[in-house]
N, C-alpha and C positions, 0 to 999 in steps of 0.2 A: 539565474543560476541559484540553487540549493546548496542547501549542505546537512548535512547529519542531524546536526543542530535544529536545524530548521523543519526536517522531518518530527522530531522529538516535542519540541512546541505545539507541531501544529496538532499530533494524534494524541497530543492530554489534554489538548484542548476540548478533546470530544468527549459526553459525560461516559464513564465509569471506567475511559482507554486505562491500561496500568502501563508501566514500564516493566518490560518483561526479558530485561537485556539481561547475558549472558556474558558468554566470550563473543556478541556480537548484537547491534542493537535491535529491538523485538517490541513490540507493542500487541497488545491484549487487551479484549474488553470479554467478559464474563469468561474467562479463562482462553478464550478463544483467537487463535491468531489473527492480525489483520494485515499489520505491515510488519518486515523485517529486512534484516539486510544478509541476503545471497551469500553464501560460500565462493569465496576467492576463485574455484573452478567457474564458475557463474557469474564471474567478475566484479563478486563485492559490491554489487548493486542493488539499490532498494527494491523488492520483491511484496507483491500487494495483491491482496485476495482480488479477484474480480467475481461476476455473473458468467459462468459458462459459455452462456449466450451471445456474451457483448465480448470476449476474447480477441477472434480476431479482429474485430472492428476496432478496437483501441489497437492492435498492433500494429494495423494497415491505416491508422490517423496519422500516426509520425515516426516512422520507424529510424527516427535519429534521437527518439528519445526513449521510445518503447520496444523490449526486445523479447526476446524467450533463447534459453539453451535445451540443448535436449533434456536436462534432468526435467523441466517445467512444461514440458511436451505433454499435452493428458491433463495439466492440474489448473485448478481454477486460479492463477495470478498471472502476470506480467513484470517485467523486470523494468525497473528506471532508470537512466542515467541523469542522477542528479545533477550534474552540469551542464546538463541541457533543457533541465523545464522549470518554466519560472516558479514563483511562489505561488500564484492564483491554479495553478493548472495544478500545480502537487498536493493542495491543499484540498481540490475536488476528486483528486484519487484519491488520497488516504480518505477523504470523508465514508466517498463510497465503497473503499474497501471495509471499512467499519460498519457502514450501514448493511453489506451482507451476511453480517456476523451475529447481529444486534434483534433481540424480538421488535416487532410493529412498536410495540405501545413502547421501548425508550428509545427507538428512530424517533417517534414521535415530541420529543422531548429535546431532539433536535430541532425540528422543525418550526417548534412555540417559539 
């Protein structure tokens, strides 16, 4: 199980993520959103860029932890229920919601 907290640690963890929280917590790397947390209509849940591509395939992995409402119907994230994914598993989403965000050469800077 997660918590907000543990969202926050893990995505400035990643080089140049900023905190970009509001009236609601948000992460940014080159101005650029990655992870944030869903409007209460949306159930207040952490909300993460993904690859178009790979959408439904993370919805249809575990859909007791990965969801969509209609507002996210069409856009490239996924919704999370932090209570239900551990820390290994939330840490490789925000990565990669960060890694869609990010040029090659400072993904790469992950990687080294």
């Amino acid at each position: 199980m997660a918590d907000w907290e543990t969202v926050r640690e893990i995505a400035l963890s990643l080089p140049e993520a900023v905190d970009a929280s509001g009236s609601r917590p948000a992460f940014r790397v080159r101005g650029k959103l990655f992870a944030w947390k869903s409007r209460e209509r949306d159930g207040g849940a952490l909300a993460v860029r993904v690859d178009a591509d790979e959408k439904q395939l993370i919805l249809a992995s575990n859909p007791e932890v990965y969801f969509e409402t209609p507002h996210y119907r069409g856009y490239p994230a996924v919704l999370i229920r932090l209570e239900r994914i551990d820390r290994d598993e939330l840490a490789e989403r925000i990565e990669d919601a960060w890694l869609t965000r990010v040029p090659k050469r400072l993904a790469a800077e992950l990687r080294s």
